[in-house]
DSSP file (Angstrom, degrees, kcal/mol; ACC not computed):
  #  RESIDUE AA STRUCTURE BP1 BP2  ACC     N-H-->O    O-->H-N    N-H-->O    O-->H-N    TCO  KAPPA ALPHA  PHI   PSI    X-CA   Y-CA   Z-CA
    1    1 A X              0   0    0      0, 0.0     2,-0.2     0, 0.0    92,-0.1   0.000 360.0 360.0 360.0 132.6  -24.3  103.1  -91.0
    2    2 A X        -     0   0    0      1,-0.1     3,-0.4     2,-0.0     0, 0.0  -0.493 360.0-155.5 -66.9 113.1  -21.7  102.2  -93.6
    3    3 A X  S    S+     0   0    0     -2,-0.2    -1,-0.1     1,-0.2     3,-0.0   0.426  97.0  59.9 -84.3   9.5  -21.6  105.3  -96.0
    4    4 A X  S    S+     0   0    0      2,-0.0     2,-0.5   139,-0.0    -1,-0.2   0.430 101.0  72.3-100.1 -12.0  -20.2  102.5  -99.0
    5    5 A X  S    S-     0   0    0     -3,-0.4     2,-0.7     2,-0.0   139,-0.2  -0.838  77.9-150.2-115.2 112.3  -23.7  100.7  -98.3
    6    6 A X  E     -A  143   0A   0    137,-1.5   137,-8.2    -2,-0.5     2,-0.4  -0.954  10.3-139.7-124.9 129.9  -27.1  102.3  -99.5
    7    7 A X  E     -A  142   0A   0     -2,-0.7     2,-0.5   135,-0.2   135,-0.2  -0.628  21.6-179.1 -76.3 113.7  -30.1  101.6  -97.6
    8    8 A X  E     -A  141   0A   0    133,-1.6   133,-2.3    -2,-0.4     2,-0.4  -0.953  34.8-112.3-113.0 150.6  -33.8  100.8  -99.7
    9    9 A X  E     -A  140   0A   0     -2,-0.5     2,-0.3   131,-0.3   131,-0.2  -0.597  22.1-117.4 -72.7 112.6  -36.4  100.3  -98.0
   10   10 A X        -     0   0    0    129,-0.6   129,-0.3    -2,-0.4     2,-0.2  -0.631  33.1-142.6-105.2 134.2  -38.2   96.9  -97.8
   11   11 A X    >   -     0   0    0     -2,-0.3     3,-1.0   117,-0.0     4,-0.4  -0.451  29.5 -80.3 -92.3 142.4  -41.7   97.0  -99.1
   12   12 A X  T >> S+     0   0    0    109,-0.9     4,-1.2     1,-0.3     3,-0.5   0.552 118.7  33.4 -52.4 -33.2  -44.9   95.2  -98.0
   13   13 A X  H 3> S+     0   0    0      2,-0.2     4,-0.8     1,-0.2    -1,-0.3   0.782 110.8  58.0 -67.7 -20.2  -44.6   91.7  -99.5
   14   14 A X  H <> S+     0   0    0     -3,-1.0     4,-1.8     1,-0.2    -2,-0.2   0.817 114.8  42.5 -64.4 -15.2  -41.3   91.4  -99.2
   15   15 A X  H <> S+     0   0    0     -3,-0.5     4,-2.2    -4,-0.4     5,-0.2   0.607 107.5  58.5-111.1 -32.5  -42.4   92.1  -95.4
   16   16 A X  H  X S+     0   0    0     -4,-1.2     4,-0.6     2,-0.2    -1,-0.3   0.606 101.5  57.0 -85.2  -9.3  -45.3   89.8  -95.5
   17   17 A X  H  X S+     0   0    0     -4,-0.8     4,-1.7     2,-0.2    -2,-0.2   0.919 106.4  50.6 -63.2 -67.3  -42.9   87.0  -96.4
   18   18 A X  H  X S+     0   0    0     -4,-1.8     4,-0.5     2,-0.2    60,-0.2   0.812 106.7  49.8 -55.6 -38.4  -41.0   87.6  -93.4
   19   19 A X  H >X S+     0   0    0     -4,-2.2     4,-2.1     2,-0.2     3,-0.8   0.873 105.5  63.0 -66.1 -36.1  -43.7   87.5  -91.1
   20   20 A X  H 3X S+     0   0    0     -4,-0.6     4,-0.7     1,-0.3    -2,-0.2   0.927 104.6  42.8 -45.1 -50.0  -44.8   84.2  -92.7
   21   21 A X  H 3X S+     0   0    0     -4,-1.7     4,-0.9     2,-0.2    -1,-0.3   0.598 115.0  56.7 -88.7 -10.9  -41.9   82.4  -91.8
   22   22 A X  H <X S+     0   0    0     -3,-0.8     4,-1.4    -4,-0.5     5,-0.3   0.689 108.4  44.4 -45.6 -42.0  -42.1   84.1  -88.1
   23   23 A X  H  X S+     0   0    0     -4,-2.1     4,-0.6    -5,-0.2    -2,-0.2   0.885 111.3  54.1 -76.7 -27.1  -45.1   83.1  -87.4
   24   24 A X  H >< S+     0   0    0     -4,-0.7     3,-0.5     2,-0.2    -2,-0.2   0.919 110.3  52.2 -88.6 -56.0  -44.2   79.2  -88.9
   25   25 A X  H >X S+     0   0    0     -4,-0.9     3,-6.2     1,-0.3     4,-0.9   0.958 109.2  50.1 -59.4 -73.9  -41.4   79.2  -86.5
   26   26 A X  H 3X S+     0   0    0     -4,-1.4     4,-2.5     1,-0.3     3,-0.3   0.700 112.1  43.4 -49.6 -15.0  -43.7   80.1  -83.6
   27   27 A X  H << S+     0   0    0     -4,-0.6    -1,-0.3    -3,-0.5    -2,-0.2   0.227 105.5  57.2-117.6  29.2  -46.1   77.9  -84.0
   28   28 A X  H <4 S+     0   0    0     -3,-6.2    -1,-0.2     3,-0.1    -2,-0.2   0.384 117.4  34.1-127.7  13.9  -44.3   75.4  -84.6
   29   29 A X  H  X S+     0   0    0     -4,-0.9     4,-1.6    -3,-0.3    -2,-0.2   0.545 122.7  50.4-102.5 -32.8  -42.3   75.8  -81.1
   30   30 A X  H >X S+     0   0    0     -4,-2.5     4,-1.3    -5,-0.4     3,-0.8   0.996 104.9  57.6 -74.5 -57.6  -45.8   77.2  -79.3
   31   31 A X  H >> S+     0   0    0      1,-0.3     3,-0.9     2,-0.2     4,-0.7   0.803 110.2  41.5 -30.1 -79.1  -48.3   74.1  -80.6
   32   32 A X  H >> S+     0   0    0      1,-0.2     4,-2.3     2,-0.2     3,-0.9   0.800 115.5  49.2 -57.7 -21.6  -46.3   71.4  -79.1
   33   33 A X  H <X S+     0   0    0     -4,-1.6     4,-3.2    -3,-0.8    -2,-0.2   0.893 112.0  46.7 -52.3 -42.6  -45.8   73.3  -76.2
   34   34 A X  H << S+     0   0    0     -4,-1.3     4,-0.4    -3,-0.9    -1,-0.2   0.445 117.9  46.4 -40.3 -28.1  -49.4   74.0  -76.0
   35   35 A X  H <X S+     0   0    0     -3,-0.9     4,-1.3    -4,-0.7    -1,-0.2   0.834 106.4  54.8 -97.4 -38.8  -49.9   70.3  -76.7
   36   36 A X  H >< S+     0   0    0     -4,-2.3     3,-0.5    -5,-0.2    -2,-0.3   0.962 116.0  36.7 -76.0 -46.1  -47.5   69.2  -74.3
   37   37 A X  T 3< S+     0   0    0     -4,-3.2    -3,-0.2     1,-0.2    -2,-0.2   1.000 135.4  19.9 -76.4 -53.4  -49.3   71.4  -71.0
   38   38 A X  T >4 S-     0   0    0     -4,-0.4     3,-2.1    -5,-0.2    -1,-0.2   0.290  92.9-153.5-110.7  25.2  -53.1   70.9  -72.1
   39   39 A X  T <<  -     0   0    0     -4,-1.3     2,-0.9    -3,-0.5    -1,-0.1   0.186  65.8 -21.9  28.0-162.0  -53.1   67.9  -74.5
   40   40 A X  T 3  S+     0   0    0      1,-0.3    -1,-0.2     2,-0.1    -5,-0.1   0.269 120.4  78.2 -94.8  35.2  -55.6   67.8  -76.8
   41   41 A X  S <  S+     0   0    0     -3,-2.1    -1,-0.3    -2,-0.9     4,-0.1  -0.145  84.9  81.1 -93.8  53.0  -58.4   70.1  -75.2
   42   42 A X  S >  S+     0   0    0      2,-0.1     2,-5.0     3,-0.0     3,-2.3   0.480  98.4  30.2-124.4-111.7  -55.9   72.9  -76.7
   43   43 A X  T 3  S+     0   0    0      1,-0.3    -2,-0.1    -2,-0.1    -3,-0.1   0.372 120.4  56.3 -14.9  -5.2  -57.1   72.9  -80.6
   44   44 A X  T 3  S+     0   0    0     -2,-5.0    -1,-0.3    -4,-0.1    -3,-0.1   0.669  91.4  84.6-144.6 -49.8  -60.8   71.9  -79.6
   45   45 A X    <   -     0   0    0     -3,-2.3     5,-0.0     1,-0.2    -3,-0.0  -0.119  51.7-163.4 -72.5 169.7  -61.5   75.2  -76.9
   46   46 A X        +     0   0    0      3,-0.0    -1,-0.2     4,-0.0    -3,-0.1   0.403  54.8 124.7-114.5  -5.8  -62.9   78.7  -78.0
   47   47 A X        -     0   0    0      1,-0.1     3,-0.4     3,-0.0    -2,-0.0  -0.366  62.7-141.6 -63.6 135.2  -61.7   80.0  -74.5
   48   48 A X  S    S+     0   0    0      1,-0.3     2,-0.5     2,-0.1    -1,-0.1   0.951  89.0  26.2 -76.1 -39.3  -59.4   82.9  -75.6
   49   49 A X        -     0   0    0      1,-0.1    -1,-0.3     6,-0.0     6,-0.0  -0.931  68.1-171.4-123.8 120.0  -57.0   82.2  -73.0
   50   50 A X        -     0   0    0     -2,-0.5     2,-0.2    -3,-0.4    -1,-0.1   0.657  63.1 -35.7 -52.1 -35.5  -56.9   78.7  -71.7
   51   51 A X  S >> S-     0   0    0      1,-0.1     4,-0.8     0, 0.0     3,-0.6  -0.954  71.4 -76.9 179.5 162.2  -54.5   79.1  -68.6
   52   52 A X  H >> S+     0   0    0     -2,-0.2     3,-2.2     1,-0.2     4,-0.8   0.990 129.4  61.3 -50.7 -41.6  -51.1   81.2  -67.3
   53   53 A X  H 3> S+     0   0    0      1,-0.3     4,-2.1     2,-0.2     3,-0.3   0.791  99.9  52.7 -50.9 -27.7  -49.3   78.7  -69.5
   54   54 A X  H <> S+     0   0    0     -3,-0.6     4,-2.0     1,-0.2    -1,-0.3   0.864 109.0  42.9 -55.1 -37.8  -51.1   79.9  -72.3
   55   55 A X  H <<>S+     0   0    0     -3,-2.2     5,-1.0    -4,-0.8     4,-0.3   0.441 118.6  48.9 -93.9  11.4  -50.4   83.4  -71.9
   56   56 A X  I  <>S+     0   0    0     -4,-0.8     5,-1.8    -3,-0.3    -1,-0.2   0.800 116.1  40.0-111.4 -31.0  -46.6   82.5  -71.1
   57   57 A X  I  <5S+     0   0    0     -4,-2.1    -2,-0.2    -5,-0.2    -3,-0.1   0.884 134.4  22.8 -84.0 -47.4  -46.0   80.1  -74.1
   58   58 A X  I  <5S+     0   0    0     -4,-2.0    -3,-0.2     3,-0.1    -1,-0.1   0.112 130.2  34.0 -94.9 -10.0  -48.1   82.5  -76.5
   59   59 A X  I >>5S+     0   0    0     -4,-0.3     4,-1.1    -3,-0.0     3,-0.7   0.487 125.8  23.9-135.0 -66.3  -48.1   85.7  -75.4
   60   60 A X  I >><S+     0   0    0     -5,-1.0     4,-2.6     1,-0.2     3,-1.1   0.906 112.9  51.9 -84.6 -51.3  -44.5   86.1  -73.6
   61   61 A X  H 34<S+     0   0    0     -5,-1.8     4,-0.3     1,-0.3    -1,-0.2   0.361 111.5  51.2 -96.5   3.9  -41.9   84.0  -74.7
   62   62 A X  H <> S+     0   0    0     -3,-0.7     4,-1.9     3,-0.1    -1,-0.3   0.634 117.0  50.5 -78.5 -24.1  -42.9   85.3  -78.8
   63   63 A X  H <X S+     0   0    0     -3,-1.1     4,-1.2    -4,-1.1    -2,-0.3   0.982 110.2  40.6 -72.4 -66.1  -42.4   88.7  -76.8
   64   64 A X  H  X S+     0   0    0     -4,-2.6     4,-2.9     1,-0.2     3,-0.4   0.861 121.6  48.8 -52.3 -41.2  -39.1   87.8  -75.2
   65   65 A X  H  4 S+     0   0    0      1,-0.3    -1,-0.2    -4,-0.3    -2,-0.2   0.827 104.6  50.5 -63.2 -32.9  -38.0   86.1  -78.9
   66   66 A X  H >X S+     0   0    0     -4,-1.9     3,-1.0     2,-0.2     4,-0.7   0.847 117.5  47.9 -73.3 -18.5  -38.9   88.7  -81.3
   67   67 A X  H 3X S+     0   0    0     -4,-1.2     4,-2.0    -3,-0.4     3,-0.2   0.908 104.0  55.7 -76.7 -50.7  -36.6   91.4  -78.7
   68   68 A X  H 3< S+     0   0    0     -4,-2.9    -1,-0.3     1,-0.3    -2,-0.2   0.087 113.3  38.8 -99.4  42.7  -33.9   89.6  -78.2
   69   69 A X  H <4 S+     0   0    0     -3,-1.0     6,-1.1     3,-0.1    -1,-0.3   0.283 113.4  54.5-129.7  15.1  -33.2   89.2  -82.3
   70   70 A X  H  < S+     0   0    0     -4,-0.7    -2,-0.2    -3,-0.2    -3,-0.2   0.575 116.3  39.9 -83.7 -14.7  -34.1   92.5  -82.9
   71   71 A X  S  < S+     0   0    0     -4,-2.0    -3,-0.1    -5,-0.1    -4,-0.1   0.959 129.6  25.6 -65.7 -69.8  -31.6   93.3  -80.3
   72   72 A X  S    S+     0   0    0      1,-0.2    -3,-0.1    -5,-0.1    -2,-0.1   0.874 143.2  23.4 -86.0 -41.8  -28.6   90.8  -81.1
   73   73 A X  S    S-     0   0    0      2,-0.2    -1,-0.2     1,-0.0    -3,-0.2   0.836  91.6-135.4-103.1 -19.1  -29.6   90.4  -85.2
   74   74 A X  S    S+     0   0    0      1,-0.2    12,-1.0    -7,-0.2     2,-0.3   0.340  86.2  64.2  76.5  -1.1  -31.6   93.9  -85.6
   75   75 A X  S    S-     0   0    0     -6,-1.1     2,-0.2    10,-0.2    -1,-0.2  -0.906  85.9-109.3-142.4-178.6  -33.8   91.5  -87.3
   76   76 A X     >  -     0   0    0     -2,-0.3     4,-1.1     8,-0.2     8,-0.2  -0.539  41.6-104.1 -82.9 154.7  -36.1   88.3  -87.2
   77   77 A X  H >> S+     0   0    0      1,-0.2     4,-2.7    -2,-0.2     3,-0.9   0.924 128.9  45.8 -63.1 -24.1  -35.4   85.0  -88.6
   78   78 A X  H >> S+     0   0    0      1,-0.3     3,-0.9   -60,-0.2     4,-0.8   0.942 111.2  46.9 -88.7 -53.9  -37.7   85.9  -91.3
   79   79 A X  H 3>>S+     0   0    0      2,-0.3     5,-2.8     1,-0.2     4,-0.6   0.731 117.2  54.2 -28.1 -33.3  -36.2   89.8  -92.1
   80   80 A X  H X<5S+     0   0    0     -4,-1.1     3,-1.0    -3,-0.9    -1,-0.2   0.970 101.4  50.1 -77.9 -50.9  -32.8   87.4  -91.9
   81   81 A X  H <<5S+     0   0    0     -4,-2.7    -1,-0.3    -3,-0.9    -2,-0.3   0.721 122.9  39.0 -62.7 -23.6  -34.2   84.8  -94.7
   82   82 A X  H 3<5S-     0   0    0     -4,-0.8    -1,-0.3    -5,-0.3    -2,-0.2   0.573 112.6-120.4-103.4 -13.8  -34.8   88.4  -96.7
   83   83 A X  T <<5 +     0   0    0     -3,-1.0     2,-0.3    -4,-0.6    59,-0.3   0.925  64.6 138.9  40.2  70.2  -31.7   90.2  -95.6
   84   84 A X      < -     0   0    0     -5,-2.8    -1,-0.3    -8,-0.2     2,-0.2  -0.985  28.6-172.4-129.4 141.3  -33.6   93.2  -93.8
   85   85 A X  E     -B  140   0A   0     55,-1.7    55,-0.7    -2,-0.3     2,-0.5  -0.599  21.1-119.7-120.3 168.7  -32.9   94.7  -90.8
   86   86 A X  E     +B  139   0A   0    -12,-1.0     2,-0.3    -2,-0.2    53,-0.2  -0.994  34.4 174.1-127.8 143.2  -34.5   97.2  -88.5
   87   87 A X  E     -B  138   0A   0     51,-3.0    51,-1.8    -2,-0.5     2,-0.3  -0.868  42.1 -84.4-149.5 169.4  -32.9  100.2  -87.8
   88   88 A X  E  >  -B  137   0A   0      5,-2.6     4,-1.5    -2,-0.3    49,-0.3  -0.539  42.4-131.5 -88.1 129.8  -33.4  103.7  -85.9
   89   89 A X  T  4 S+     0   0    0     47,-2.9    48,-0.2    -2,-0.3    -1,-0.1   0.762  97.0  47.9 -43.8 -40.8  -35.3  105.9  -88.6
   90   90 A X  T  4 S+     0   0    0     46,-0.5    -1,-0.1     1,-0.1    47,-0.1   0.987 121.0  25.3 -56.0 -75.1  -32.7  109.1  -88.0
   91   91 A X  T  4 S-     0   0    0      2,-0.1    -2,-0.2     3,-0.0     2,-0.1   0.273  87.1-124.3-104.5   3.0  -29.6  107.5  -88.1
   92   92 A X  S  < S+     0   0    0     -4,-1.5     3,-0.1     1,-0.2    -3,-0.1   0.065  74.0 102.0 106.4 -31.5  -29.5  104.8  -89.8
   93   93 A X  S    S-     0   0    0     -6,-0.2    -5,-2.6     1,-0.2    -1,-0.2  -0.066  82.2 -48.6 -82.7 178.1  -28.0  102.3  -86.6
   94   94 A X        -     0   0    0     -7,-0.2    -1,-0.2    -3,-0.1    -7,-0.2  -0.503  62.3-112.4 -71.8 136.1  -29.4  100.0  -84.4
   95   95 A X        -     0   0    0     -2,-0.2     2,-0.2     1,-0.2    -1,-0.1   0.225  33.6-103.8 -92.9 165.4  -32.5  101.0  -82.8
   96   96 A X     >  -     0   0    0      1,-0.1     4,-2.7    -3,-0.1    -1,-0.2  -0.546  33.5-116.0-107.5 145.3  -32.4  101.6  -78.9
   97   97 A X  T  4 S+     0   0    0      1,-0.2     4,-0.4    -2,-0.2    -1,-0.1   0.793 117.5  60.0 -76.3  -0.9  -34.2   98.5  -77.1
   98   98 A X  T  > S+     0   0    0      2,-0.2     4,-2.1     3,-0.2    -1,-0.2   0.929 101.6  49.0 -37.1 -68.1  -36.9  101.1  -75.9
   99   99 A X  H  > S+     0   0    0      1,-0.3     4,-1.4     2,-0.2     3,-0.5   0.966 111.8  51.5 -70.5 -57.1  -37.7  102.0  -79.5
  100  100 A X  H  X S+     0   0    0     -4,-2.7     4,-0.5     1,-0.3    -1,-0.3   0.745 108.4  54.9 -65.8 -13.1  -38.1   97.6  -80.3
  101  101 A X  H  > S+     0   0    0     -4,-0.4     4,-2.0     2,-0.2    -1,-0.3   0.853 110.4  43.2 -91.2 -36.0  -40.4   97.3  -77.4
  102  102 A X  H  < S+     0   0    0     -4,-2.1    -2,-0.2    -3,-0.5     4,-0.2   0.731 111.0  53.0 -88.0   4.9  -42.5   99.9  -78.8
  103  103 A X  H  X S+     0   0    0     -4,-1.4     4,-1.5     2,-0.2    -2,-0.2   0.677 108.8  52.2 -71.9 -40.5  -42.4   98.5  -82.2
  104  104 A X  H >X S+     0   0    0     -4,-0.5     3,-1.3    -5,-0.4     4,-0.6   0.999 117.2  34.0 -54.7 -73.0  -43.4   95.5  -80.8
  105  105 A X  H 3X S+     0   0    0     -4,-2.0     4,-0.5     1,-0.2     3,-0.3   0.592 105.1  75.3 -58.7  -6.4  -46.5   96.8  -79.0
  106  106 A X  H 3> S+     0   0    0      2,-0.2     4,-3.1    -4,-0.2     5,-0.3   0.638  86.6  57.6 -95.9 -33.3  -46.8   99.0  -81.5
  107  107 A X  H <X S+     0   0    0     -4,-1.5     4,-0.8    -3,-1.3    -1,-0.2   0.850  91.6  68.8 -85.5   2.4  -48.3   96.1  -84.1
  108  108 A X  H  X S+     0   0    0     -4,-0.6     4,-2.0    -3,-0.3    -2,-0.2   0.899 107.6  41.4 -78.8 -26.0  -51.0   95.3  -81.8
  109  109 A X  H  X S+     0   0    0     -4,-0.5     4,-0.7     1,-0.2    -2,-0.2   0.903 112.9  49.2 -46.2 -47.9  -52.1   98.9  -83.0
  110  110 A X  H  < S+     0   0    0     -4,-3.1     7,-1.5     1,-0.1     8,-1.3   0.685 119.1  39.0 -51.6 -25.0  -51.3   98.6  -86.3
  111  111 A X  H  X S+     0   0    0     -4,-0.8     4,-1.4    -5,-0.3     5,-0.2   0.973  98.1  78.5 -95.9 -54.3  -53.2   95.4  -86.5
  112  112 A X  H  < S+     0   0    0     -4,-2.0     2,-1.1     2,-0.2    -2,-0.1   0.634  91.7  48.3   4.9 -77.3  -56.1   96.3  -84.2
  113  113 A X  T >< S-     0   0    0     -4,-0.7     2,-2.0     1,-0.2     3,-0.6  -0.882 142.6 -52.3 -62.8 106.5  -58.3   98.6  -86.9
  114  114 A X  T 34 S-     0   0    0     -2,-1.1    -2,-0.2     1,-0.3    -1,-0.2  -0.115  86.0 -73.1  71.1 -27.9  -58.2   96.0  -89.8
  115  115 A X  T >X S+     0   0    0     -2,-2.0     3,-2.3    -4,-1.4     4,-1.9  -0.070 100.4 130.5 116.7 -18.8  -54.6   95.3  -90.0
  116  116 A X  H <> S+     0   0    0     -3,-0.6     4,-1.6     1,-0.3    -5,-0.2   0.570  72.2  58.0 -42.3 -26.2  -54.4   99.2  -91.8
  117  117 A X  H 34 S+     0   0    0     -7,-1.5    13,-0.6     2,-0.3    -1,-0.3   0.864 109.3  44.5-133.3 -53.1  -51.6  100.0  -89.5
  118  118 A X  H X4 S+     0   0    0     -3,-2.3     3,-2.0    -8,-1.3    -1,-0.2   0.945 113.2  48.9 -59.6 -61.0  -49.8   96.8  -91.2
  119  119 A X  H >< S+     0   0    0     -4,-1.9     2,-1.0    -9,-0.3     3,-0.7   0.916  83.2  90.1 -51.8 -61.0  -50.8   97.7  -95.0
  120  120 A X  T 3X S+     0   0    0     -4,-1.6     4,-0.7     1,-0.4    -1,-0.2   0.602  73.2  72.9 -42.6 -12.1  -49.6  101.3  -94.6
  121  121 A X  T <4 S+     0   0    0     -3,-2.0  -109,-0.9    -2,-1.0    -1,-0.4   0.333  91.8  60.2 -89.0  18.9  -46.0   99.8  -95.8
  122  122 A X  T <4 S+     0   0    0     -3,-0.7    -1,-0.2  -111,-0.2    -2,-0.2   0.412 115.5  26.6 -73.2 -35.5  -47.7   99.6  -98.9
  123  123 A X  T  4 S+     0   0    0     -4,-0.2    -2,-0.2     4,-0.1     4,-0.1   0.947  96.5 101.3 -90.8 -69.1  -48.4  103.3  -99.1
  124  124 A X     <  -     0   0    0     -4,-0.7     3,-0.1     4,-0.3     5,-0.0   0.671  67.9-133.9  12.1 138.0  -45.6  105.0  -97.0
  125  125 A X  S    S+     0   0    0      1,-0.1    -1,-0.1     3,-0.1  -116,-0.1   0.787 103.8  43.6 -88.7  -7.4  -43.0  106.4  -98.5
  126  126 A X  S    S-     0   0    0      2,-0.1    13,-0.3  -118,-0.1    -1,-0.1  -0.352 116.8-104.1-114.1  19.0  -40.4  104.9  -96.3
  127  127 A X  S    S+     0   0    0      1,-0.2    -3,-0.1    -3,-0.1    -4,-0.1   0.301  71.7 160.0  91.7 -27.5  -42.0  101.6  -96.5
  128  128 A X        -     0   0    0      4,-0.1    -4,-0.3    -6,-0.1    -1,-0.2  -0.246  32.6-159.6 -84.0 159.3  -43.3  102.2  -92.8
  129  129 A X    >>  -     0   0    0      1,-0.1     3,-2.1    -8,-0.1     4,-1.1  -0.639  47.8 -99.4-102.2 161.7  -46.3  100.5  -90.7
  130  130 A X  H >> S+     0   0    0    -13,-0.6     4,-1.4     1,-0.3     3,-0.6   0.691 117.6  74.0 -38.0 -45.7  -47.4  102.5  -87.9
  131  131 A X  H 3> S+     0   0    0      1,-0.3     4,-1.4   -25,-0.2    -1,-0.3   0.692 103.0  37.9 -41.4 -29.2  -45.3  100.3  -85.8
  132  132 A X  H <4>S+     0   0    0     -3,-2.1     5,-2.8     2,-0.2    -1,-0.3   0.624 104.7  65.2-100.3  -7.0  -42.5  101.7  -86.8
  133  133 A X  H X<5S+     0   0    0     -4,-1.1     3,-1.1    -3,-0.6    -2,-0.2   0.957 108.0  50.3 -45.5 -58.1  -43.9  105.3  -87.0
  134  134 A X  H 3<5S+     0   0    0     -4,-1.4    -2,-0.2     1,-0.4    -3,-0.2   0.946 119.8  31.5 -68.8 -50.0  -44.1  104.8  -83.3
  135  135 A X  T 3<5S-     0   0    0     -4,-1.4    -1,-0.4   -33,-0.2    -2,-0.2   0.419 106.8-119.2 -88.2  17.9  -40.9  103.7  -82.7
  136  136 A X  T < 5 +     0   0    0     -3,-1.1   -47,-2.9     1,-0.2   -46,-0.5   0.837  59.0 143.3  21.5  72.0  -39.3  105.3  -85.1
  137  137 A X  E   < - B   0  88A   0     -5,-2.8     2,-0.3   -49,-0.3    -1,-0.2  -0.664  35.0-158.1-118.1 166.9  -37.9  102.8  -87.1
  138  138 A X  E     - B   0  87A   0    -51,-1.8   -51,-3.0    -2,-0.2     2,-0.5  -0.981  15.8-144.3-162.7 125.8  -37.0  101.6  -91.1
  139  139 A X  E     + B   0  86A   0    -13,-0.3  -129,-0.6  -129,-0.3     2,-0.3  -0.898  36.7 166.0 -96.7 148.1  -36.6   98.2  -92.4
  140  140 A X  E     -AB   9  85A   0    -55,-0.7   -55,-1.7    -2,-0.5  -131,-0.3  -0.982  38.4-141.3-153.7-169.0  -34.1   98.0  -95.0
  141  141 A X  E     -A    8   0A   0   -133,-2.3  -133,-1.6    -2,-0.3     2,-0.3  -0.674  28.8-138.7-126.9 149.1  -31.5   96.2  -97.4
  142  142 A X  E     -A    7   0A   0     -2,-0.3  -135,-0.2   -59,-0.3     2,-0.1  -0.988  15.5-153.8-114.8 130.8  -28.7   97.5  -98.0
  143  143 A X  E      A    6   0A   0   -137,-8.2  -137,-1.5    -2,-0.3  -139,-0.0  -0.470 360.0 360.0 -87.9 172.8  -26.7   97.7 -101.6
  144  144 A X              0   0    0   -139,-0.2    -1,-0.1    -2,-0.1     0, 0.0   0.310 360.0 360.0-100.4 360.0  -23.6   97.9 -102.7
């Protein structure tokens, strides 16, 4: 961490912003895909998972994306559009790709009960959701 740099701590809208535009990207790469393997019984079933393709278009290859730019950018496009990063809670540097795979699985806990897991970056005092309790991670901006 750049000791000329001070880190604040990005806050729950700022956070729900950024997942808003993640989520617009993915589904607007997963849909046509979705569209393109099972035309138009895709929008129209209630089956939670239609097929492997489903769980490879929908399940894995948001898995593989969100990794490899919390690896290579430490953030998502949408953290990017906000200029927030994720970083190892201790030290301040980029988080070990261990720690982003349990941040990752870590929001299907958070989301699980209600989403509390997810709100708790409204109470926190370091701005963190239970996913990043578990991995022991902090988004933040940095000043000058």
């Amino acid at each position: 961490m750049n000791k000329e740099m001070m880190p604040i701590y990005v806050g729950f809208w700022q956070r729900v912003l950024a997942s808003l535009i993640d989520t617009a990207i993915v589904a607007l790469i997963s849909a046509p895909l979705m569209y393109l393997v099972y035309g138009e019984m895709h929008p129209q079933t209630d089956v939670f998972i239609i097929g492997p393709m489903d769980v490879i278009i929908n399940y894995l290859l948001p898995f593989i994306g969100v990794i490899l730019f919390w690896v290579y950018k430490s953030a998502t496009p949408g953290k990017m559009v906000i200029k927030a990063q994720i970083v190892d809670a201790k030290t301040g540097n980029k988080p070990s790709v261990k720690q982003l795979v349990i941040r990752y699985l870590g929001y299907f806990v958070s989301t699980i009960p209600f989403g509390l897991g997810l709100m708790w970056v409204g109470w926190d005092k370091r701005k963190q959701g239970w996913h990043d309790k578990l991995a022991n991670t902090v988004v933040v901006k940095y000043l000058k």
